[in-house]
C-alpha atoms as one frame of an Amber mdcrd trajectory, in Angstrom:
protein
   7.141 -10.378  24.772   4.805 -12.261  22.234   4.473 -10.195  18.678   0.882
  -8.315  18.591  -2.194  -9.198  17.128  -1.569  -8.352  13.416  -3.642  -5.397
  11.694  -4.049  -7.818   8.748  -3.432 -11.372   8.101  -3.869 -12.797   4.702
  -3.875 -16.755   5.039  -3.461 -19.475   2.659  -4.930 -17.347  -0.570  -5.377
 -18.602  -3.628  -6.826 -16.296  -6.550  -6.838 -15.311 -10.109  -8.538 -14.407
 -13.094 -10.777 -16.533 -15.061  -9.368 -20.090 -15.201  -5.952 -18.576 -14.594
  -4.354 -18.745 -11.156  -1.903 -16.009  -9.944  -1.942 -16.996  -6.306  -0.919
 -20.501  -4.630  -1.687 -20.675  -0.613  -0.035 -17.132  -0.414  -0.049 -15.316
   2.976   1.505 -12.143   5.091   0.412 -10.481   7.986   1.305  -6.404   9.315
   1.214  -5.635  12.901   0.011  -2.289  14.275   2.787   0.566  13.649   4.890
  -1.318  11.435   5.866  -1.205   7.455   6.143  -4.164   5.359   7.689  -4.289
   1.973   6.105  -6.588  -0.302   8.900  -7.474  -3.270   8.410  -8.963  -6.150
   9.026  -9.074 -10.450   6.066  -8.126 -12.560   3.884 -10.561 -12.730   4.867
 -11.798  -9.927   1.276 -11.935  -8.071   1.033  -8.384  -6.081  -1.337  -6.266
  -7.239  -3.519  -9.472  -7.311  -2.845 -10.422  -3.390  -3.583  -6.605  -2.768
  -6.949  -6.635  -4.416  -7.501  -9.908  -2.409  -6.565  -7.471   0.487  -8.336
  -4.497  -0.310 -11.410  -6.768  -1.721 -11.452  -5.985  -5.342 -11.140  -9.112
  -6.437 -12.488 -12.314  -4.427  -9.980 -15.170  -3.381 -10.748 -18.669  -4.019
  -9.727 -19.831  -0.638  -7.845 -18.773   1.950  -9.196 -15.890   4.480  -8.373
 -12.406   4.944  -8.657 -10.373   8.382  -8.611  -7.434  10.038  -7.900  -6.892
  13.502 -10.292 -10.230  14.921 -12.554  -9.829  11.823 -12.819 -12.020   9.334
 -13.291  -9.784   6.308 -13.194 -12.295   3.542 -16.315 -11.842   2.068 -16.705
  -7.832   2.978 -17.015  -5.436   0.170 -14.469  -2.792  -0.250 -15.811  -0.122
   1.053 -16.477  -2.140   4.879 -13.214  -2.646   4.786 -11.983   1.065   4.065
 -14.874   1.729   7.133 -12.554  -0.335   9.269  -9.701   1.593   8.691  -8.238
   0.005   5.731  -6.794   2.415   2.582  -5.442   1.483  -0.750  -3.525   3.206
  -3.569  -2.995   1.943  -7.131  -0.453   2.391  -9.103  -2.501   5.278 -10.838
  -3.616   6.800  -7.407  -5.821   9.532  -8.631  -8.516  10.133 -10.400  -7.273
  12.371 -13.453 -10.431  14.048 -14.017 -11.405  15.793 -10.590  -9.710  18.451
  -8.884  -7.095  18.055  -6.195  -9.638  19.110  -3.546 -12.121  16.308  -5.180
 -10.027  13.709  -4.775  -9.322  14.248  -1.226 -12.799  14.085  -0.626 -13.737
  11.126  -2.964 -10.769   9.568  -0.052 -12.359  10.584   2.608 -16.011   9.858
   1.802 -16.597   7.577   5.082 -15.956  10.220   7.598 -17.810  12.962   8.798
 -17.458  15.794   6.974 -16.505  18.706   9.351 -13.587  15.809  10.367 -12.752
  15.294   6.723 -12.547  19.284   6.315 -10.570  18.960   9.103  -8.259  16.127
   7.715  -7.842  17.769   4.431  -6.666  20.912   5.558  -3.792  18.489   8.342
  -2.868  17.059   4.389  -2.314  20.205   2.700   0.075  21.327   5.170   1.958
  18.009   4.656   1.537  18.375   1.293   2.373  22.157   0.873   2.278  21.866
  -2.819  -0.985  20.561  -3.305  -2.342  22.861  -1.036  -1.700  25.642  -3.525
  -3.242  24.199  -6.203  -6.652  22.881  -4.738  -8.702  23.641  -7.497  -6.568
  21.898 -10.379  -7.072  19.198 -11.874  -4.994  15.878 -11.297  -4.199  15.075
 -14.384  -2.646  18.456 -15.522  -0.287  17.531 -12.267   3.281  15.852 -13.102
   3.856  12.965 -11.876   5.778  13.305  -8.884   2.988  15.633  -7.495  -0.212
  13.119  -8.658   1.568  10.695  -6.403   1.868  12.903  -3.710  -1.884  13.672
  -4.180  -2.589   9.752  -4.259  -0.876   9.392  -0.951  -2.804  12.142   0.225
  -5.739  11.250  -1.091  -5.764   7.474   0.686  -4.686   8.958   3.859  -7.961
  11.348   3.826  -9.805   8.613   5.655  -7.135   8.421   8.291  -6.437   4.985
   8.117  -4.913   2.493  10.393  -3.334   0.582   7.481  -1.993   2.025   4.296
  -1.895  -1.025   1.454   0.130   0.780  -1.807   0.811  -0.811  -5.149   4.092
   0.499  -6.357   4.139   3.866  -5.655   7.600   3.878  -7.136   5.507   3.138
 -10.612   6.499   5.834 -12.945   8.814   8.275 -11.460  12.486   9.537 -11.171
  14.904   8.164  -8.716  14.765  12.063  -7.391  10.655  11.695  -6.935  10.926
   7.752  -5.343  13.303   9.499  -2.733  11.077  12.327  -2.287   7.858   9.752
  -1.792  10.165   7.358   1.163  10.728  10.856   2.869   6.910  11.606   3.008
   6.099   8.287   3.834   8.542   7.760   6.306   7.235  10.815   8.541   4.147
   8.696   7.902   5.548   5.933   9.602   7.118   7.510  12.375   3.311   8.816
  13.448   2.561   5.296  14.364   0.810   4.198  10.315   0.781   0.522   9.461
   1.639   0.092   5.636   1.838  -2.775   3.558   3.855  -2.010  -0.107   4.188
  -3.921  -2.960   7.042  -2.891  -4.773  10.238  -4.120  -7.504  12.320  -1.274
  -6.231  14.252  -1.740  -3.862  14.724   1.848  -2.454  11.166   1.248  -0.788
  13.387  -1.347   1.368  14.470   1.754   3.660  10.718   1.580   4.928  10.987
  -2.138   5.876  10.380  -3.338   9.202   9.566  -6.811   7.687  10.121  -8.118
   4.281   8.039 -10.474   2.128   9.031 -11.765  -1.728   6.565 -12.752  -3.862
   7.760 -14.813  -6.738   5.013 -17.344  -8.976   2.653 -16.832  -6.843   4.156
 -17.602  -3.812   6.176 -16.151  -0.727   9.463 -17.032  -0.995  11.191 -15.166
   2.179   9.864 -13.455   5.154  12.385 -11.591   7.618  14.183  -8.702   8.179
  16.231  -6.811   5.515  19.529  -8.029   6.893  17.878 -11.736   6.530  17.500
 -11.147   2.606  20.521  -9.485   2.341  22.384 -11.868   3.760  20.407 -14.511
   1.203  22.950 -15.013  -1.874  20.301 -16.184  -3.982  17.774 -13.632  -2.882
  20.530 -10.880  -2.698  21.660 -11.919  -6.343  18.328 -11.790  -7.463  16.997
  -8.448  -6.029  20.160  -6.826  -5.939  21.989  -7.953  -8.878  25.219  -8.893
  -6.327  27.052 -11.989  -6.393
């Protein structure tokens, strides 16, 4: 049976700030249901193909699309219409309340659905849910990420782009976010995450490396474990 249509396909992008380019004819695609792990150094180009992605910054060339759509040229928040979400590294805003960011996250719905949605995420995210009226910056950290998870799944998204939500915590709090994201996954969510750690590799249905600029690998986890150079060089074996 032939693979399906891919939620997103990023083709031949090329990108970058100023005079400097970051990207050279980079690509991926994610297909409905499934994770991809996005792994790569800092520096290595990620944050700036998600941008590309998510539309904060513009590519050069190259196209970006979701579903049949050519999006390329769509402003951010189109995109988020069409059932795209993205978290940054930070995730939340530190100055609103817990209950204000979930809404700032779900400000393209309808709002007895997003009343609705936020009440399905605070009994996911039972700790949050006690705390509505707190601000996110008095939260630690493992609980602001929760909260930025939370808060880009408020829109109920078909695809879930993340920018190292490993960024910041304690082994103990990057096993506690692949736990919540993996019941995330096993509803049927599409999620594309850049990453350097390699714990996030438990999510992996596909794996991309991003390295200068450019995909190195696509394939399975088995495929780049099986790699000496890429096994040597993302998990320090011989």
């Amino acid at each position: 049976m032939p693979d399906p249509t891919p939620i997103l396909r990023a083709s031949a992008i090329e990108a970058g700030y100023g005079r400097v380019q970051v990207l050279w004819g980079t690509g991926l695609d994610v297909r409905p249901r499934e994770s991809v792990v996005l792994l790569g150094a800092n520096g290595a180009g990620k944050t700036t193909l998600l941008k590309v992605i998510v539309g904060l910054l513009p590519a050069w060339k190259g196209s970006v699309r979701l579903d049949p759509d050519d999006v390329t040229a769509w402003r951010t928040d189109r995109r988020v219409r069409r059932g795209l979400a993205y978290m940054s590294e930070i995730g939340v805003f530190p100055g609103l309340s817990i209950d204000e960011n979930l809404s700032v996250g779900g400000q393209f719905i309808e709002k007895s659905a997003l009343k609705r949605r936020m009440e399905e995420l605070y009994a996911d995210f039972p700790d949050l849910a006690h705390r509505r009226g707190a601000l996110a910056g008095s939260l630690s950290g493992g609980q602001r990420k929760m909260l930025g998870i939370a808060k880009a799944l408020a829109s109920s998204p078909r695809l879930l782009v993340m920018d190292e939500p490993s960024a910041g915590l304690s082994p103990l709090f990057v096993g506690q976010v692949i736990e919540v994201l993996n019941r995330f996954r096993a509803s049927g969510l599409a999620m594309l995450i850049a990453e350097q750690n390699i714990a996030f590799l438990d999510l992996a249905d596909r794996v991309f490396t991003l390295d200068g600029g450019r995909i190195r690998f696509e394939g399975s986890v088995k495929d780049l474990e099986a790699d000496d150079s890429l096994r040597r060089t993302y998990f320090g074996l011989a």
